[in-house]
N, C-alpha and C positions, 0 to 999 in steps of 0.2 A: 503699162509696166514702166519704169524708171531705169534707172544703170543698168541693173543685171540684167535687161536685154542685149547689154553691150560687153558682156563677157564672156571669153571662152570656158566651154570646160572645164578647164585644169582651174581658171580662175575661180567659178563657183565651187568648184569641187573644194578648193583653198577655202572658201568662205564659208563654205557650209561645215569644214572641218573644224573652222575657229568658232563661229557660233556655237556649236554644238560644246565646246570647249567652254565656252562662257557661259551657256547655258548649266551646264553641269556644274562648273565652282559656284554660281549664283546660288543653287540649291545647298551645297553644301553652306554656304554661309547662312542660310534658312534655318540652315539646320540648327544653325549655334547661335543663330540671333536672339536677343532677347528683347522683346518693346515693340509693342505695337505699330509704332511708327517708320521703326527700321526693317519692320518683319513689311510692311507696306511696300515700301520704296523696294524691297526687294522682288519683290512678287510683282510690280509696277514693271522693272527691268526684265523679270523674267518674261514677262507677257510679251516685252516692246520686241527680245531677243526671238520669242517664239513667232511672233508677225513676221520680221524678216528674213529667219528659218525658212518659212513656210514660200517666200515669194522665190527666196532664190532654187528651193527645191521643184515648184512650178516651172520657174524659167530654166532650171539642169532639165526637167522632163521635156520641154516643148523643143528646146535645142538638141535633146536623144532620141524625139521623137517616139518618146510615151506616151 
């Protein structure tokens, strides 16, 4: 695991709030993208936001002892 074994709490809790927040406008621009290319890169970002989603939600579990 990398940084987010070294944050408290509040602070994944802070991160998982923004990601999720990024995650969501990302798809709205989906929505209204047009071009293959841009519809790429976007779904690229959304995937990278969804990997780091996922690590900091492991490291909030094993820190709450889920």
């Amino acid at each position: 695991m990398g940084y987010e074994s070294s944050l408290s709490l509040r602070e994944l809790n802070d991160r998982i709030a923004i990601l999720r927040d990024n995650i969501r406008q990302l798809i709205e621009q989906a929505a209204g993208a047009s071009g293959a290319e841009i519809e790429e890169r976007i779904s690229a970002r959304i995937e990278q936001q969804n990997a780091e989603l996922e690590k900091l939600l492991n490291a909030r579990d094993a820190l709450s002892g889920e």
